[in-house]
C-alpha positions as CSV (number, residue, x, y, z in Angstrom):
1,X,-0.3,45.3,83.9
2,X,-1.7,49.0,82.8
3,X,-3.1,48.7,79.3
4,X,-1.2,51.5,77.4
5,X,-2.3,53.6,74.9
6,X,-2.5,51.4,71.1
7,X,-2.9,52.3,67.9
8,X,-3.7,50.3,65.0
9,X,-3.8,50.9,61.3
10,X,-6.2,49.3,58.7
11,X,-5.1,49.0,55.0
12,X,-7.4,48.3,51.9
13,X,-6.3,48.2,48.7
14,X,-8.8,47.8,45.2
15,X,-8.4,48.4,41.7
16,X,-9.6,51.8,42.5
17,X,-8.4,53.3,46.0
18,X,-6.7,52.3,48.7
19,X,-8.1,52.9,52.0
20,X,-6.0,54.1,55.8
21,X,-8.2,53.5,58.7
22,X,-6.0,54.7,61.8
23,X,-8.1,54.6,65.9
24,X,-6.5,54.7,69.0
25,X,-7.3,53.1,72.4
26,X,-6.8,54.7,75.6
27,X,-5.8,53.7,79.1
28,X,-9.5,53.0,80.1
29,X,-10.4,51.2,76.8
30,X,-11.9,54.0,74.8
31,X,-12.0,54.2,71.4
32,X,-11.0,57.3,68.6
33,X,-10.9,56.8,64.9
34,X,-8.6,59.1,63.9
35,X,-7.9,59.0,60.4
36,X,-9.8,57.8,57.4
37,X,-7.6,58.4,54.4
38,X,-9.1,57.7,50.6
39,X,-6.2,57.0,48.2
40,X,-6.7,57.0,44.2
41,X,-4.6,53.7,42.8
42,X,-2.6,54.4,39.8
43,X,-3.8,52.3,36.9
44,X,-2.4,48.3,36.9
45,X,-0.9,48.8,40.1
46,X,-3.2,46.6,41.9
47,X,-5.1,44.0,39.0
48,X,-6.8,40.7,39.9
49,X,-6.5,41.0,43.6
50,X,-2.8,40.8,43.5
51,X,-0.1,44.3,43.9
52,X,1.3,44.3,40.6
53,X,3.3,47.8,41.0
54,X,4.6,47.8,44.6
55,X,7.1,51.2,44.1
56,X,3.8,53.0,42.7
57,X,1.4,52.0,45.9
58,X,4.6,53.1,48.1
59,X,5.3,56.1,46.4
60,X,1.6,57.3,46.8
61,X,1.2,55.7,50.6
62,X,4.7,56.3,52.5
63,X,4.3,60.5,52.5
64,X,1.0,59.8,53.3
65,X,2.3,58.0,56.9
66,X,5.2,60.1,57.4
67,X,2.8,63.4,57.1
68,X,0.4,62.3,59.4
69,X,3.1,60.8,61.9
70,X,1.9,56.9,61.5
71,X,5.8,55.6,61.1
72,X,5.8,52.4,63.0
73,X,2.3,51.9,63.4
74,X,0.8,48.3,63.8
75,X,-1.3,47.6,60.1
76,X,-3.2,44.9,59.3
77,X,-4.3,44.3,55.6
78,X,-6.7,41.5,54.2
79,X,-5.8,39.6,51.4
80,X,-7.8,39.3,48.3
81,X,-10.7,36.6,48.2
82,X,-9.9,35.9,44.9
83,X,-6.0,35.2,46.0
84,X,-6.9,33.2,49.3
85,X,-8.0,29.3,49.2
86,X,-10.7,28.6,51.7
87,X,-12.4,25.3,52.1
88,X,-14.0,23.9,54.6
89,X,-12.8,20.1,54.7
90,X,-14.2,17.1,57.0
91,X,-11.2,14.6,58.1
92,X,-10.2,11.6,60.7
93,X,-9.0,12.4,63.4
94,X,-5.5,11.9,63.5
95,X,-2.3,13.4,65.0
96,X,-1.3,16.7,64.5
97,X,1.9,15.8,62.1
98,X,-0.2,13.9,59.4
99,X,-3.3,16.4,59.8
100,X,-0.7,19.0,58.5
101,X,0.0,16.8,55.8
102,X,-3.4,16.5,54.9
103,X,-4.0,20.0,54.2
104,X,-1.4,20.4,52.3
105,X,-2.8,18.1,49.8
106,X,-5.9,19.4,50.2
107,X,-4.8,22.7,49.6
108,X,-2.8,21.8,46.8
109,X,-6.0,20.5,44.7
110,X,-7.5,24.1,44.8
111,X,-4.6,26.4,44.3
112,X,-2.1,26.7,41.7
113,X,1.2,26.8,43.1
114,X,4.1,28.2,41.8
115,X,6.9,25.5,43.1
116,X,4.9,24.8,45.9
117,X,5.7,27.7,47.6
118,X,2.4,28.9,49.6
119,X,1.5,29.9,53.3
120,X,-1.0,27.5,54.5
121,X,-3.2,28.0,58.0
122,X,-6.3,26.0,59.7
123,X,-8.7,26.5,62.0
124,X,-10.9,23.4,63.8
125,X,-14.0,24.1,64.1
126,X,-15.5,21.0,66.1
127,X,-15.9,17.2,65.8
128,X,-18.7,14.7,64.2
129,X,-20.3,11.3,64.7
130,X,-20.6,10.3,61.0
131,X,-22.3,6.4,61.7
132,X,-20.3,5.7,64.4
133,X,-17.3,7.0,63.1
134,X,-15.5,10.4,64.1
135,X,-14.6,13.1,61.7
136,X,-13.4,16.4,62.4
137,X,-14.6,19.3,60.1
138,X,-11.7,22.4,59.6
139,X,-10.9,25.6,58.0
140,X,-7.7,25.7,55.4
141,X,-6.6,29.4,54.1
142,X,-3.7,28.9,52.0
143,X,-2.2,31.8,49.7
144,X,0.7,31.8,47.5
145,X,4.1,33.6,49.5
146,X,4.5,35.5,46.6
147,X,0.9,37.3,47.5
148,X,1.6,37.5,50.9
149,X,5.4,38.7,50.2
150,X,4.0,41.8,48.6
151,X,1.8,43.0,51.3
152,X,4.3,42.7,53.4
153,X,6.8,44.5,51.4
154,X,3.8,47.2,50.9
155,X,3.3,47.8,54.9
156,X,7.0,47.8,56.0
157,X,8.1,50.0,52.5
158,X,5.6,52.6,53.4
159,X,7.0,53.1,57.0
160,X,4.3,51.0,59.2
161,X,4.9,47.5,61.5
162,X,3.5,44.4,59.9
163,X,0.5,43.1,62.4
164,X,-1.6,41.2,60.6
165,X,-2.9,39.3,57.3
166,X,-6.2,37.9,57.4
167,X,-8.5,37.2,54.7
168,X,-11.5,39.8,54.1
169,X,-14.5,38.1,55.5
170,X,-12.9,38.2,59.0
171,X,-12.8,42.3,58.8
172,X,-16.9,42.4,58.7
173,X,-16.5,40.1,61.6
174,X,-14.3,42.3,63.7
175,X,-16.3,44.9,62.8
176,X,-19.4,43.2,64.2
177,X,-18.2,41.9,66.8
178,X,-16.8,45.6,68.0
179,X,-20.4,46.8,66.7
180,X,-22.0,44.4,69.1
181,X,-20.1,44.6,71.8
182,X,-20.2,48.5,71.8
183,X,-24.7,48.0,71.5
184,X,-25.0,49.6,68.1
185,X,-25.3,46.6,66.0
186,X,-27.3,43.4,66.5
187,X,-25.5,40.6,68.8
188,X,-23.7,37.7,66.4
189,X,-26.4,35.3,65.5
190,X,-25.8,31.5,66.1
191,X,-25.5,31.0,62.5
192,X,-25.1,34.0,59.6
193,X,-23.7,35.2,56.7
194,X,-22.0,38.2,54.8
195,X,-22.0,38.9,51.3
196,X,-19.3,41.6,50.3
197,X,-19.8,43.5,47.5
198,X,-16.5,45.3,45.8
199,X,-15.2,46.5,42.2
200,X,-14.0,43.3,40.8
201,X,-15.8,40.4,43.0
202,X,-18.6,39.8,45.2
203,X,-17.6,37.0,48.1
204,X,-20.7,35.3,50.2
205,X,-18.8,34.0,53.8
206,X,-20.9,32.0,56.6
207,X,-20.7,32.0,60.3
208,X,-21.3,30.2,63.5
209,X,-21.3,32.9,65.7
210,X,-18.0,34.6,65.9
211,X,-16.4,31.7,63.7
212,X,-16.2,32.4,60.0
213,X,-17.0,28.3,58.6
214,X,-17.1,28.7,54.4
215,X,-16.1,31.2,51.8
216,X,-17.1,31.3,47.8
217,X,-15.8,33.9,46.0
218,X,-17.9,35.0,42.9
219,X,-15.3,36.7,39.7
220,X,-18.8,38.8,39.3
221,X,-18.9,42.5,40.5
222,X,-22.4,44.4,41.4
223,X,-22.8,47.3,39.2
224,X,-26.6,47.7,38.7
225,X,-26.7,45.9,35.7
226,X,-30.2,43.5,35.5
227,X,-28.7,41.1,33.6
228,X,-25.7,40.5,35.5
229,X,-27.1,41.1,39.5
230,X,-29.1,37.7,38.1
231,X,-26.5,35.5,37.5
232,X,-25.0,37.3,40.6
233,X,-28.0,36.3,42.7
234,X,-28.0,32.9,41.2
235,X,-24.5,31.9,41.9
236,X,-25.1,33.8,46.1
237,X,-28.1,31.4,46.2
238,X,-25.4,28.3,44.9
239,X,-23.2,29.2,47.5
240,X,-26.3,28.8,50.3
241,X,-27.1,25.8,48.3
242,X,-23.7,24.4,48.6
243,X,-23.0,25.3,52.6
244,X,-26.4,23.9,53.7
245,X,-27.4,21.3,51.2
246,X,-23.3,19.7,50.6
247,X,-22.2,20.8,54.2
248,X,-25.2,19.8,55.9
249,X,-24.5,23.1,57.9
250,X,-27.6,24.8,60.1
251,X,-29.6,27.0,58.1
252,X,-28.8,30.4,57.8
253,X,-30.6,33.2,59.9
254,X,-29.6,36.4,58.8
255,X,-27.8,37.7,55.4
256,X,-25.5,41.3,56.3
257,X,-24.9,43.1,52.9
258,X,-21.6,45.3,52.9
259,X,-19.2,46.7,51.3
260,X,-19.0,50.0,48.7
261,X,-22.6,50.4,47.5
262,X,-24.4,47.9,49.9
263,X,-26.7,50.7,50.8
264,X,-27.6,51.0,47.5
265,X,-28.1,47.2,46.6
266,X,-30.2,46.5,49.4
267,X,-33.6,46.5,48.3
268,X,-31.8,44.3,45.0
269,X,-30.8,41.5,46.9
270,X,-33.5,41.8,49.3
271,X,-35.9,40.5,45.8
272,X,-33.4,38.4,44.4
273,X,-32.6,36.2,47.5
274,X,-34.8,34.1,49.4
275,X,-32.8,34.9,52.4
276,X,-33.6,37.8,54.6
277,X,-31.1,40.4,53.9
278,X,-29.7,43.3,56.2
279,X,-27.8,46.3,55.9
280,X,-25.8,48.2,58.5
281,X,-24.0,51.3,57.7
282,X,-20.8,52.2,59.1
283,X,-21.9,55.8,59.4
284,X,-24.4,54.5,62.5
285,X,-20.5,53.8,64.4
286,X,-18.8,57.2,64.3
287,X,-20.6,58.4,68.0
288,X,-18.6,54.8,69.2
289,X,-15.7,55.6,67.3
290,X,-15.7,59.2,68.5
291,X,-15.1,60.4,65.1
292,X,-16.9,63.9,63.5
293,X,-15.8,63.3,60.1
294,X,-17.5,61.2,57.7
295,X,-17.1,58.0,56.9
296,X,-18.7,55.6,54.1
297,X,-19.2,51.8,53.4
298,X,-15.9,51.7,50.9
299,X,-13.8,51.9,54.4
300,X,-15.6,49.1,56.1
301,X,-12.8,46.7,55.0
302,X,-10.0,49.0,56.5
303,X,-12.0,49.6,59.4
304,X,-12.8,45.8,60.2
305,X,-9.0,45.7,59.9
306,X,-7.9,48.1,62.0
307,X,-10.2,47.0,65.2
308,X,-8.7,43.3,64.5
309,X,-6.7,44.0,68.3
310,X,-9.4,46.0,69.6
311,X,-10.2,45.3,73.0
312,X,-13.5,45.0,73.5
C-alpha cells in the first residue's frame, strides 16, 4: 500500500493557553511542522484540569481551524494528570473476564465516581514469581466520561476528527521516541523518568523503555518560589521513594525535566534531587521538523501529541 500524505493535530489546553501543533508526513516519510498556534484561555474556562466553558474554548479555537484550513484534521489531546487515575497494580493471573472486573474495583478505590460512570483502560506490563506464586503487574488509566465527554465535544465542535486521548506523560514519550529515532535526542534508557512541570501541577511519570510503568501527580506548581520548589522536591523524591522502594521497580537512570519553564528549573532540580536530571529543548527539533519558526517548551505537550501516529 503507498503511504499517503497524513496530517495530525496536537491540542493542549491549561489554565492559561491552549496550544495547536499541526505537521504533516509525506509519501517518503518526511516530516513538516506546520503550525504552532498559542491561544490565550478566557478566564474559568479551563479550572482544575477539567473544560469548564466548552462554547468559550470553541468560540476562540473553531475560526482558528477553519482560517488555517485544518477542518477534519485528525487531533489528539491529553487529558489532565490531575483528572486521570493511574496506578500500577500487581494481580493473579486470571482470565480476561474477571481481570476486567478487578480493575474496576481497583479503579473505583482511587476515583470518585459520579454513578459509576467512568472510561477505564489497562496495559500489562509483564509477569512475576512472587515465592512460587505468579502475579502479573498492570497499568489502569480510568477517567470520569464526563472528562473525557468534553474533549471530545471540544475537538469535533471546533471542526477537527477525534484521534486520540491519552494521558500527558505518553506525549514526552512520543516525543522522545520521534527525538530518538530521528538522532537528536538520546536513545530511550532501559529504565527513566519525566517530571512535567505546568501552571497548576507538576507530575513525575517512570518508564521501562518505551513503556510508561507509574504516574504521581503533585497539586504543587513550580514558580521559583524557595519555599515551595522544597516541598516540591520532597514530594518528586516520594514519588522515587514510592516506585523503587514500594514497587521494587529497577532504579532509575536518568530524570528528563519538561514542560513550560524546564529550561529555567534545571539547575533547581538538578540541587534539589539526588537523581541526575536532564533537560532537552524542543527548539534543538525544528531542523527534523523542518520548521523556521520558533518554537518553545510550553508546546511540548501539543507537539508529543501531534507525532502520537508518526511513523517513525
Amino acid at each position: 500500500m503507498l503511504f499517503r500524505t497524513r496530517e495530525y493535530i496536537g491540542l493542549s489546553v491549561g489554565t492559561e493557553e491552549m496550544i495547536l501543533v499541526h505537521v504533516k508526513q509525506g509519501r517518503k516519510k518526511e516530516l513538516g511542522l506546520g503550525k504552532v498556534i498559542s491561544l490565550p484561555v478566557p478566564e474559568g474556562a479551563y479550572a482544575d484540569g477539567v473544560i469548564a466553558d466548552r462554547k468559550s474554548l470553541v468560540h476562540i479555537l473553531a475560526p482558528l481551524v477553519k482560517e488555517n484550513r485544518l477542518k477534519g484534521v485528525r487531533a489528539s489531546i491529553a487529558v489532565n494528570s490531575r483528572q486521570a487515575v493511574i496506578r500500577s497494580v500487581r494481580l493473579p493471573l486470571m482470565p480476561e473476564k474477571e481481570l476486567k472486573q478487578a480493575l474496576e474495583w481497583e479503579a473505583r478505590r482511587y476515583i470518585a465516581l459520579a454513578n459509576n460512570q467512568f472510561t477505564m483502560d489497562y496495559l500489562k506490563l509483564g509477569v512475576i514469581d512472587v515465592e512460587g506464586a505468579i502475579y502479573q503487574d498492570l497499568l489502569i488509566v480510568a477517567v470520569k466520561e464526563n472528562v473525557l465527554n468534553e474533549l471530545c465535544l471540544l475537538l469535533k465542535e471546533a471542526g477537527l476528527k477525534i484521534l486520540a486521548i491519552d494521558v500527558e506523560p505518553m506525549a514526552y514519550l512520543y516525543l522522545r521516541s520521534f527525538a530518538a529515532a530521528r538522532g537528536v535526542w538520546p536513545a530511550l534508557e532501559d529504565t527513566w523518568a519525566s517530571v512535567e512541570l505546568s501552571a497548576e501541577k507538576t507530575t513525575v511519570a517512570f518508564y521501562q523503555r518505551d513503556t510508561l510503568q507509574f504516574v504521581h501527580t503533585i497539586p504543587l506548581a513550580y514558580n521559583n518560589d524557595p519555599y515551595l520548589m522544597g516541598d516540591i522536591f520532597r514530594e518528586v523524591q516520594r514519588s522515587f521513594d514510592y516506585y523503587h522502594l514500594n514497587l521494587k521497580r529497577p532504579q532509575t537512570s536518568n530524570v528528563y525535566l519538561w514542560g513550560k519553564g524546564a529550561g529555567q528549573a534545571l539547575a533547581s532540580f538538578q540541587g534539589g534531587l539526588t537523581y541526575p536530571v536532564t533537560y532537552l529543548p524542543i527548539s534543538s527539533l525544528t531542523e527534523v521538523l523542518n520548521y523556521s519558526g520558533e518554537i518553545d517548551d510550553s508546546a511540548t505537550l501539543a507537539l508529543g501529541m501531534a507525532l502520537r501516529e508518526v511513523v517513525l
